[in-house]
C-alpha positions as CSV (number, residue, x, y, z in Angstrom):
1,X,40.6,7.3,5.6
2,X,38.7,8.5,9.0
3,X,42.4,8.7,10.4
4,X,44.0,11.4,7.0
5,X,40.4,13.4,7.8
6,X,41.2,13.9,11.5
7,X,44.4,14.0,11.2
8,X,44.4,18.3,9.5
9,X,41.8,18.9,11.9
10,X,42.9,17.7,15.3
11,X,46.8,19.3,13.8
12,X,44.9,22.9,13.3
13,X,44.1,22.7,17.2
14,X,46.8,25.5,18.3
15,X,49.8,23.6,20.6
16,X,48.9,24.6,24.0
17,X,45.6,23.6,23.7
18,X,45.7,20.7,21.6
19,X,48.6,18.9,24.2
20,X,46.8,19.8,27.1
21,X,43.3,18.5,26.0
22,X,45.0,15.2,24.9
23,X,47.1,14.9,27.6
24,X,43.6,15.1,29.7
25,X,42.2,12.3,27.5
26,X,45.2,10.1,27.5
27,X,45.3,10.1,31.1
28,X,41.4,9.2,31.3
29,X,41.7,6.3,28.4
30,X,44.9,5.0,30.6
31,X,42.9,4.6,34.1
32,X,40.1,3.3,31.4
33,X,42.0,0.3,30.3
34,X,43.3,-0.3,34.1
35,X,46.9,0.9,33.0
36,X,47.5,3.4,35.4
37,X,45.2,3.6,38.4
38,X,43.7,7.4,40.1
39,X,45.9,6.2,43.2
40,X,48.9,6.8,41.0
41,X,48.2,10.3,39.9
42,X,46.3,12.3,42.9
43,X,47.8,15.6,44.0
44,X,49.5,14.5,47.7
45,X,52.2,16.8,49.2
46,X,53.9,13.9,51.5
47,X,54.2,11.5,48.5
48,X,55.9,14.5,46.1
49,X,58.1,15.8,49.1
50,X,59.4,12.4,50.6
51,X,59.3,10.1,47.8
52,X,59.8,12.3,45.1
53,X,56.9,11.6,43.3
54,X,57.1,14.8,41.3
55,X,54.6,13.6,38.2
56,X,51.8,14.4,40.7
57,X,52.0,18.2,40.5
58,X,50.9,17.3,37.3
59,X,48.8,14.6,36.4
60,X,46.6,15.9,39.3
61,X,45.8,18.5,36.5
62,X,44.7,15.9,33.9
63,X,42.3,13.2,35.6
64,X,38.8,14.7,35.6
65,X,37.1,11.0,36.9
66,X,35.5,8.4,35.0
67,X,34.1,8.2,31.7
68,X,30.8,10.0,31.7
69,X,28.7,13.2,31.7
70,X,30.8,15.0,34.8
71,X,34.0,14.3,32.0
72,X,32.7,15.0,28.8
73,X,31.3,18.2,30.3
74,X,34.5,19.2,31.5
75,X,36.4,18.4,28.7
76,X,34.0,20.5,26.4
77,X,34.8,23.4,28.9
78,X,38.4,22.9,28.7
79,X,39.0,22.5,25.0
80,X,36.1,24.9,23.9
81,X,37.8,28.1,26.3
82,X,41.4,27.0,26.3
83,X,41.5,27.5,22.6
84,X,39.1,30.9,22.0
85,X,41.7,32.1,24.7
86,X,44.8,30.6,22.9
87,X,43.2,31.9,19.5
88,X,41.9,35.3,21.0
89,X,43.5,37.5,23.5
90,X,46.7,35.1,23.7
91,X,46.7,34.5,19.4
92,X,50.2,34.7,18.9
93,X,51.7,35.1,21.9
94,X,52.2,30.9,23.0
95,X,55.2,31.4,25.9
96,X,52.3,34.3,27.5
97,X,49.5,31.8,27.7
98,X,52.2,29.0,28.7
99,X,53.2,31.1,31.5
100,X,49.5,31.6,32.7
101,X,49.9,28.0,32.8
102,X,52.2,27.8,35.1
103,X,51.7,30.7,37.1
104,X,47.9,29.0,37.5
105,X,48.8,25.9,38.1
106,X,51.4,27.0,40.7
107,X,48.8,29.1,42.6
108,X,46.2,26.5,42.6
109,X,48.6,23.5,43.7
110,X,49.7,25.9,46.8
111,X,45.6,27.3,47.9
112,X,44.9,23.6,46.8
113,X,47.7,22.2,50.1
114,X,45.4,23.9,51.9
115,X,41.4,23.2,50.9
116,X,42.7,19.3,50.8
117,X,41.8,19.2,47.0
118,X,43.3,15.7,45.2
119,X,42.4,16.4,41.3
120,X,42.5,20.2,40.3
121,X,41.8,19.9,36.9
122,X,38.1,21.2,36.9
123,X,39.3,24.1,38.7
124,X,41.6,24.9,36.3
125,X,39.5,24.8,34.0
126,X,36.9,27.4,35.4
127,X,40.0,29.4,35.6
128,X,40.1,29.8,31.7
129,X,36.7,30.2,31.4
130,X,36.9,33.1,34.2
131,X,39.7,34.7,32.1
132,X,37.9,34.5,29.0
133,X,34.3,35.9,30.2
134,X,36.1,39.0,31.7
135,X,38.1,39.3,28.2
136,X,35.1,39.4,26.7
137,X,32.3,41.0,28.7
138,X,29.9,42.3,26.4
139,X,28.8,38.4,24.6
140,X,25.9,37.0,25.5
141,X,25.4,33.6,26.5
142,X,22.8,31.1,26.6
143,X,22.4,28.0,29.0
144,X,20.6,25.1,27.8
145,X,18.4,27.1,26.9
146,X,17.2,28.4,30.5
147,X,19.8,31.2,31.1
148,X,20.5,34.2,29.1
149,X,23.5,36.2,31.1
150,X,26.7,38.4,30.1
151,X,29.9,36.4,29.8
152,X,31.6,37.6,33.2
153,X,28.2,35.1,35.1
154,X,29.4,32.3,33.4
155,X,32.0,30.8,36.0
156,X,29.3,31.0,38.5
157,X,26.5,29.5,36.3
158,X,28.7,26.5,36.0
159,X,29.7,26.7,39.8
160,X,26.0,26.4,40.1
161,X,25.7,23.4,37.6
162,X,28.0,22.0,39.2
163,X,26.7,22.0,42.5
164,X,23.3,19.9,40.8
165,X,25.7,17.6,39.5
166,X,26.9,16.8,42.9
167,X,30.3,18.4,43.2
168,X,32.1,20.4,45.6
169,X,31.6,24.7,45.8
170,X,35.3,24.7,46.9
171,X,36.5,23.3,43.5
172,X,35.0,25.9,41.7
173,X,35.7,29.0,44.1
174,X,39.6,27.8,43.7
175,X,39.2,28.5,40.0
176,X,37.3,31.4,40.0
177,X,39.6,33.1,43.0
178,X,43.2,31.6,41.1
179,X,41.4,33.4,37.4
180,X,40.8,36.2,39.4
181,X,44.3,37.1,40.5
182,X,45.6,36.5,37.1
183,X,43.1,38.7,35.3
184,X,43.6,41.1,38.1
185,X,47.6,41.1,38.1
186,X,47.6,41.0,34.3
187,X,44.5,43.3,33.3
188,X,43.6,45.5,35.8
189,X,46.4,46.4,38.4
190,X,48.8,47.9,35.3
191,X,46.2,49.8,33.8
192,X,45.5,51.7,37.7
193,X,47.7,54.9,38.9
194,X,50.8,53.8,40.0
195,X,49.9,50.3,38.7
196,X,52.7,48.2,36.8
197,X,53.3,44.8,35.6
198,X,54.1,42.0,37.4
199,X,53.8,39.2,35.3
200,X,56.5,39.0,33.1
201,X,57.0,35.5,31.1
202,X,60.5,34.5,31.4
203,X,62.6,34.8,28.7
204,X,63.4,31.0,28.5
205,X,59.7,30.6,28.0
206,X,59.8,33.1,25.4
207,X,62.5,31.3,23.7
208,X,60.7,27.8,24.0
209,X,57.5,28.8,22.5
210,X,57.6,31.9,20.4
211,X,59.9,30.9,17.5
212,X,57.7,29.0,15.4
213,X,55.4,31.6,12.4
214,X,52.0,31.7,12.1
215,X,50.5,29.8,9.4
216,X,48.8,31.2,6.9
217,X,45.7,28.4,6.3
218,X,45.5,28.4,10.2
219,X,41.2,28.6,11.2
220,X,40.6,29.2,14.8
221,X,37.3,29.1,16.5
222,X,35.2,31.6,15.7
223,X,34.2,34.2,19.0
224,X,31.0,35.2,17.8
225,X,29.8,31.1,19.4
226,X,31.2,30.7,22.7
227,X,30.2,27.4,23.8
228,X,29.3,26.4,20.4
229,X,27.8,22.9,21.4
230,X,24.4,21.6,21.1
231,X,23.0,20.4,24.2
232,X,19.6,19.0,23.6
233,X,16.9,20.8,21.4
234,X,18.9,22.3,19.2
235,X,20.1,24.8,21.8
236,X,23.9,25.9,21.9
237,X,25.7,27.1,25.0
238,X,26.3,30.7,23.7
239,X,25.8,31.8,20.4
């Protein structure tokens, strides 16, 4: 019964967000149950250059540590902001937000060679939130309760969260520098004199991922509640 309830709801999540997030779980449940250890999935150049170890560009992207508060809050972040973006500025256009994908997951792997980082997947996901909050400057956010700021503060709210929780500033700064270039390259630098585009998603990635039709009973997240989670007291982030 619990399983045909879930089942509608977890298959409404739009495709790029819905693989990604349980991809991120998957992984997490696997080094869980001792199936798969961190050892085996850690971003490390040598090991993807000499032994062709390839699945690390990867799964560097979807391990975000041990079951716990550091996790959960991450993976709130990622699903909550992946798929306002997914439903908002990218809502039917897939292959685009598929190619921000790659493009920042490319950028962060090569700045990443070089700040030593092993897991990027927490600064991916500031990334999205920095895309979002400067897609959508004017809402107005709310911190546990504490904070009330304008959306484009938000990445360095939680860089400063994150810093109380113990974790590095560089892991952070990568995200919000790699979401920076893309909203620059993608919003700002073809909208200035003598601008132009530069991004363009390949064709093959246009063919891939925007075939399928919209459906018509589809309910994405509502903007108006960014965050949209209680956290303690009744308080949302956002809203």
């Amino acid at each position: 019964m619990a399983y045909q309830t879930l089942q509608p709801e977890y298959l409404q999540i739009p495709i790029v967000t819905r693989a990604y997030t349980t991809a991120c779980v998957l992984t997490t449940a696997a080094v869980q149950l001792e199936i798969i250890t961190p050892f085996q999935l850690y971003f490390n150049p040598d090991l993807i250059l000499r032994n062709y170890q390839v699945w690390r560009l990867i799964t560097n992207f979807l391990f975000f540590g041990p079951v716990g508060f550091n996790f959960l809050f991450n993976m709130i972040f990622l699903y909550r902001y992946c798929r306002m973006l997914e439903e908002g500025s990218f809502r039917g256009r897939t292959a685009d937000f598929v190619f921000m994908f790659l493009f920042g997951g490319l950028l962060m792997t090569i700045f990443g060679t070089f700040v030593s980082l092993v897991f990027l997947g927490q600064a991916f996901t500031i990334m999205l939130v920095y895309v979002w909050s400067r897609r959508n400057p004017n809402v107005r956010m709310n911190f546990f309760g504490l904070l009330n700021f304008q959306a484009p503060f938000l990445p360095w709210v939680l860089m400063g969260f994150s810093l109380l929780l113990g974790n590095s500033v560089i892991v952070d700064l990568l995200g919000i520098a790699v979401g920076h270039v893309y909203f620059f390259l993608e919003d700002v630098f073809p909208n200035q004199p003598g601008g132009g585009r530069w991004l363009k998603t390949p064709s093959i990635i246009k063919m891939l991922f925007d075939t399928a039709e919209e459906d018509a009973n589809y309910n994405p997240l509502p903007e108006e509640r960014p965050g949209g989670f209680a956290w303690g007291e009744g308080q949302r982030l956002g809203g």
